[in-house]
TORKE-665014 format. One line per 5 residues: number of its first residue (from 1); their letters; for each residue x, z, y of C-alpha. Coordinates in Angstrom, 1 decimal. Example, Ala and Ser with C-alpha at 12.3 -4.5 7.8 and 13.67 -1.06 7.14 Angstrom:
1	AS	12.3,7.8,-4.5 | 13.7,7.1,-1.1;
//
This chain:
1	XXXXX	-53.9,-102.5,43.3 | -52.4,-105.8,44.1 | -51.0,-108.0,41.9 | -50.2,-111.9,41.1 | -50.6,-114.4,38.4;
6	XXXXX	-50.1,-118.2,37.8 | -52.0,-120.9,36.0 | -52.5,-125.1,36.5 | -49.9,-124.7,39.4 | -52.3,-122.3,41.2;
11	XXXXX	-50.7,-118.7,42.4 | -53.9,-116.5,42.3 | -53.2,-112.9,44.1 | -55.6,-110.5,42.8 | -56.4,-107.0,44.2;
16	XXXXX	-57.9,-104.3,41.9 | -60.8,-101.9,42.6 | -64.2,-100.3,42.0 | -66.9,-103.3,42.2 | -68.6,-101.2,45.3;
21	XXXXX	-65.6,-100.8,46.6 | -64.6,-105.0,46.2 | -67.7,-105.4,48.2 | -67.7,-103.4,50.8 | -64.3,-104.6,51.5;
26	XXXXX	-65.3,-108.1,51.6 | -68.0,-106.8,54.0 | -65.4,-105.5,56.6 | -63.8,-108.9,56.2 | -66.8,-111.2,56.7;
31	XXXXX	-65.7,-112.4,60.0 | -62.2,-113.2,58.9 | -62.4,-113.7,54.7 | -59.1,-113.0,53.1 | -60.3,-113.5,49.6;
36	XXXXX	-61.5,-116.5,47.6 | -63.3,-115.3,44.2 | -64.6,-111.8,44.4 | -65.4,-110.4,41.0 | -67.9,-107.6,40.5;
41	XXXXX	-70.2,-106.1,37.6 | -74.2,-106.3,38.7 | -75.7,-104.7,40.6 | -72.8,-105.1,43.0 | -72.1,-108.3,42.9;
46	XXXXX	-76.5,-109.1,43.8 | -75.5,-106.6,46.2 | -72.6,-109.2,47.6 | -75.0,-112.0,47.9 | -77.8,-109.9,49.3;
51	XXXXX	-75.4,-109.6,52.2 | -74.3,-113.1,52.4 | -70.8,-112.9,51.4 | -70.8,-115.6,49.0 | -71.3,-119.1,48.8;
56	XXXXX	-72.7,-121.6,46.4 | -71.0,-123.0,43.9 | -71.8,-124.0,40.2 | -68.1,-124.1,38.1 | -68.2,-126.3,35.3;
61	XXXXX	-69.4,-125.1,32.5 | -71.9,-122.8,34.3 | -74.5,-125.1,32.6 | -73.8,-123.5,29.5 | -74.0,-119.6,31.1;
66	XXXXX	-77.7,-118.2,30.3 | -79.9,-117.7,32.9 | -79.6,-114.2,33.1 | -76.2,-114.5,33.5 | -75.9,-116.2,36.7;
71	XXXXX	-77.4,-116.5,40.1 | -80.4,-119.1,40.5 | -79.2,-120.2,43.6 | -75.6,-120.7,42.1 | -73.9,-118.1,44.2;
76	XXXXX	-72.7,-116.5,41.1 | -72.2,-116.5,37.7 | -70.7,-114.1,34.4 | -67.5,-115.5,33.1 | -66.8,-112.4,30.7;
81	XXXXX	-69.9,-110.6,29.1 | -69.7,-107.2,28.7 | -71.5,-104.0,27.4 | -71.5,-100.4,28.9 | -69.9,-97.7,26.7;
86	XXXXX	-68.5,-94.2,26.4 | -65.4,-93.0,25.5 | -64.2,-89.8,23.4 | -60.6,-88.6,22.1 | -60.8,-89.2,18.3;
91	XXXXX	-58.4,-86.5,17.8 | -59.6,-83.6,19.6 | -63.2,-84.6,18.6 | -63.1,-85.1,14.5 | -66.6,-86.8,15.0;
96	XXXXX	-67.6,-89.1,17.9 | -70.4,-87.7,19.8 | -73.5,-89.1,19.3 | -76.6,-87.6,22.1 | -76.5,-87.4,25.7;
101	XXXXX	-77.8,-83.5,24.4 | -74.1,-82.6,23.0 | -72.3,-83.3,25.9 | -74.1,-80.1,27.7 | -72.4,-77.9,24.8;
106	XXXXX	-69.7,-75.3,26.6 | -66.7,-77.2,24.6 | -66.9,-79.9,27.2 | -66.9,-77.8,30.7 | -64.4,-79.5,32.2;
111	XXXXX	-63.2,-82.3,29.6 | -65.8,-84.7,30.6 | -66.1,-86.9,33.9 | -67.9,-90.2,35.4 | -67.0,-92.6,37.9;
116	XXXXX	-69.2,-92.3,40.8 | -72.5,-94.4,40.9 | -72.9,-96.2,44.1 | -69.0,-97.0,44.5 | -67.8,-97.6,40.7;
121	XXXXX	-69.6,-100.2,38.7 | -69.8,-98.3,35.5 | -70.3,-95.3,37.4 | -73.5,-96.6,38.4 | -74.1,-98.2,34.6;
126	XXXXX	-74.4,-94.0,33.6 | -77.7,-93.7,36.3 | -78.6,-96.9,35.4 | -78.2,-95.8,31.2 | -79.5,-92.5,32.1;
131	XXXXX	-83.2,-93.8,33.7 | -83.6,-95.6,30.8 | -82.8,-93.6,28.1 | -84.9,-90.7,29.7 | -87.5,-92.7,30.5;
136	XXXXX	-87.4,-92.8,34.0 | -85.3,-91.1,37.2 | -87.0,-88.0,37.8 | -85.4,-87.1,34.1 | -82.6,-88.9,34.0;
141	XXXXX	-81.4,-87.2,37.2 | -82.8,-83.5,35.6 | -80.5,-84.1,33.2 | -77.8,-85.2,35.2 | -78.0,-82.2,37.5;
146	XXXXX	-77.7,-80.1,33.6 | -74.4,-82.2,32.9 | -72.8,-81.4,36.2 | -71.7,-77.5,35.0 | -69.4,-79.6,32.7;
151	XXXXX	-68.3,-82.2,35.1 | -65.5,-82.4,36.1 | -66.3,-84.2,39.5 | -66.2,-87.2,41.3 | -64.0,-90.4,40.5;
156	XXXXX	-63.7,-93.9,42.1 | -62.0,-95.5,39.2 | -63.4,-96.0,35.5 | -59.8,-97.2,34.5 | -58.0,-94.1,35.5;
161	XXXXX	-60.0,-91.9,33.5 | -59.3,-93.3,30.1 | -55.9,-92.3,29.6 | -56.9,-89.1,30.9 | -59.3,-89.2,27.3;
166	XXXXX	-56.5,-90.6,25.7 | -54.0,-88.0,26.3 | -57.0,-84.9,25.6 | -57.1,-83.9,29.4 | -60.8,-85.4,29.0;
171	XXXXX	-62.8,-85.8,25.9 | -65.3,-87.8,26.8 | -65.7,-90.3,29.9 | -67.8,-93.3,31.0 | -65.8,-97.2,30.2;
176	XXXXX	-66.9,-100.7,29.4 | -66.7,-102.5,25.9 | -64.0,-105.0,27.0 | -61.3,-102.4,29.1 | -61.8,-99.7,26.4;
181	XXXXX	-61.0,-101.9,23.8 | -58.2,-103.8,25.1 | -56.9,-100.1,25.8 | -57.4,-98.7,22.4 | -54.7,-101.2,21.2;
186	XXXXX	-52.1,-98.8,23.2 | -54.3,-95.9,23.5 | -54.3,-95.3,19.6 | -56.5,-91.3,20.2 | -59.6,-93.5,22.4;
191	XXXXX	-62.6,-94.0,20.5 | -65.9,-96.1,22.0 | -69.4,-94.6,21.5 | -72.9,-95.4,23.1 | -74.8,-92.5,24.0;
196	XXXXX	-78.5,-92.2,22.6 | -81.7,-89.5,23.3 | -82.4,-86.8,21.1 | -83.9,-88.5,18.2 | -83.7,-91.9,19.6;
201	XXXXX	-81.0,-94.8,18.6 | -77.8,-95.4,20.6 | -77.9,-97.8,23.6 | -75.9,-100.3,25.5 | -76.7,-103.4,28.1;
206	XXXXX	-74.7,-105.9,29.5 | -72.0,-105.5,32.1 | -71.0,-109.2,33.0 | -68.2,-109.6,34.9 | -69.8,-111.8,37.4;
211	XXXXX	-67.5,-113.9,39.6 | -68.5,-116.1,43.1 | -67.1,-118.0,45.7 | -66.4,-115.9,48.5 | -68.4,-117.5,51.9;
216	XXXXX	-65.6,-119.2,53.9 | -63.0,-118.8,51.5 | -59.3,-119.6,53.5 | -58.6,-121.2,49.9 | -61.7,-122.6,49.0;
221	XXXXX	-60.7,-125.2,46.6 | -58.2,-123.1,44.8 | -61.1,-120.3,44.8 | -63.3,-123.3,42.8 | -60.4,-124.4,40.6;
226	XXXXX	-59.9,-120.6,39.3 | -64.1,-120.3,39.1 | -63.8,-123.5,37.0 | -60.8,-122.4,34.9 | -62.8,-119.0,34.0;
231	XXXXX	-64.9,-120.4,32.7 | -63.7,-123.5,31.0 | -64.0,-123.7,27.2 | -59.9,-122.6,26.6 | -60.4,-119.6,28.4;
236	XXXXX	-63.8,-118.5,26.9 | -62.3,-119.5,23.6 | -59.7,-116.5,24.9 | -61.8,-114.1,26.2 | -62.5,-112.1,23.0;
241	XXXXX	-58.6,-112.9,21.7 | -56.7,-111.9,25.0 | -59.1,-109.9,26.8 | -61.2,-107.7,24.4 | -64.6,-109.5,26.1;
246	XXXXX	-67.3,-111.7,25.2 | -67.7,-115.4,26.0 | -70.7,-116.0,28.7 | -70.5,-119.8,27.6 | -73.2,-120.2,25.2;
251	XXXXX	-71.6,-123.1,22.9 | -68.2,-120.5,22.0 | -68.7,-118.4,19.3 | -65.4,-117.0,19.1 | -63.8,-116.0,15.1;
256	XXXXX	-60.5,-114.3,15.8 | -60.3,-110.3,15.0 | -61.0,-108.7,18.1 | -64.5,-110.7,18.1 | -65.0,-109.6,14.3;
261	XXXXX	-64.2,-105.7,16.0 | -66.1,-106.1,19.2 | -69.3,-107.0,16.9 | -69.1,-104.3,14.8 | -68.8,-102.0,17.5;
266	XXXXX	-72.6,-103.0,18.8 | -74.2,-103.4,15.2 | -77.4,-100.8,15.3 | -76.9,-100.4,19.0 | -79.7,-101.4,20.8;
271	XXXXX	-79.3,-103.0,23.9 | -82.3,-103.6,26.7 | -81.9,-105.5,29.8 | -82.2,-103.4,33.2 | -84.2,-104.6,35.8;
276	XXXXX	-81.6,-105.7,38.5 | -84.2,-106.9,41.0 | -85.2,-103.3,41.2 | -81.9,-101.8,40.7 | -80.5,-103.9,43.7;
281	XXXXX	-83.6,-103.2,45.8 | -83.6,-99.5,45.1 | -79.9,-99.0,44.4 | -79.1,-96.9,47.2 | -81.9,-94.5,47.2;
286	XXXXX	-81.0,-93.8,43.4 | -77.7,-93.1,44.6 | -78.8,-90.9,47.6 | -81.0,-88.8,44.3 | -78.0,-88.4,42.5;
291	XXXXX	-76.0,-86.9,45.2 | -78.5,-84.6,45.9 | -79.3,-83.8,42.1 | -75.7,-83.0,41.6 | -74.7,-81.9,44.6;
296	X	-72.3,-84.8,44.5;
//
């Protein structure tokens, strides 16, 4: 999807997709860049500088991003922090579900779907979420193969499956803290949960949206102006009010009432940090075991 907006006299032209998608179009367009800024959630946007398609540049303010956050060699760096999630339909299901366990129960054959890993970025947050929660891949992708009799099958957009929840065509689907909630404002049935083991506690980790300067950008100074505005203190002050996000700029601690809501919604989660060294080294082979797991 392509669309337009306007800020400090700069026309920024933004087109909308799956983060492996974003990338691999920018790979088909390395010898003739049409884009500037290409956003993307880990391990796709690692993925984007593994394969040289971005160029360093620190924005200001990226001083105050933690290191995790951003690249070492300033190639990239969050400007919204996220945290994977789930979704459910609050009215058909009375009681959010709480295990990865319930969602193999017969009531969801067919009510329940994904966005696929290796294409969609919170598609490939489930396998990532999974091999944690279970320990390991071998299990995570046992159970995975379980889940699939319920599936309702591939999809290469998160975003189009939530009013899908919304309406009760799906009960449950994958999302991201910051989209679901910014939906739930017009999406009143759309409840977020965070899926935990059989006797374990609910977990989340972060999903930045991680942003970089394309590698000769045809607008490279408009490309650092928007990188700069992103993540200027006005705009993170913004993120939690305007976008349902977090601020990745250390010193803003935001107060308005979506931050107050998009706290609670974490409290008792626990959230562990993936190993995206190994996740961007090994990403397609995971993906390769979950096609063949599911059948995908």
């Amino acid at each position: 999807m392509t669309s337009g907006i306007r800020f400090d006299s700069v026309t920024v032209e933004y087109v909308e997709g799956g983060s492996g998608e974003m990338v691999q179009r920018a790979v088909r367009e390395k010898s003739n860049p049409q884009a500037d800024v290409l956003v993307t959630l880990p391990p796709f946007v690692q993925q984007a500088d593994g394969k040289g398609l971005l160029q360093k540049y620190r924005p200001k303010g990226a001083e105050l991003v933690s290191g995790a956050d951003k690249a070492a060699d300033g190639t990239w760096t969050s400007v919204v922090n996220n945290y994977f999630a789930f979704v459910y339909n609050k009215k058909e299901l009375k009681q959010a579900p709480t295990t990865w366990d319930e969602l193999l129960d017969g009531k969801y054959e067919n009510k329940l779907q994904y966005s696929t890993p290796g294409v969609v970025g919170d598609g490939t947050a489930v396998l990532i979420k999974a091999i944690h929660d279970f320990g390991g891949k071998d299990a995570a992708l046992a159970y995975l193969k379980d889940l699939q009799s319920n599936n309702v099958g591939p999809s290469a957009s998160t975003g189009k499956l939530v009013p899908k929840v919304d309406k009760g065509e799906l009960l449950v689907a994958n999302g991201d803290v910051q989209m679901n909630h910014a939906q739930s404002k017009t999406m009143p049935d759309l409840g977020i949960w965070f899926p935990a083991k059989q006797g374990g506690k609910p977990t989340t980790f972060a999903l930045p949206y991680a942003a970089g300067l394309v590698a000769k950008a045809p607008h490279s100074e408009n490309g650092r102006k928007l990188l700069d505005h992103l993540l200027s203190r006005t705009a993170q002050q913004q993120v939690s009010e305007i976008g349902g996000g977090f601020s990745t700029r250390t010193d803003v601690k935001a107060v308005d009432a979506n931050a107050v809501a998009l706290t609670k919604l974490t409290d008792g989660v626990e959230i562990f940090s993936p190993d995206w060294n190994d996740i961007d080294e090994n990403l397609t082979s995971y993906v390769e075991d979950w096609k063949s797991a599911t059948g995908s």
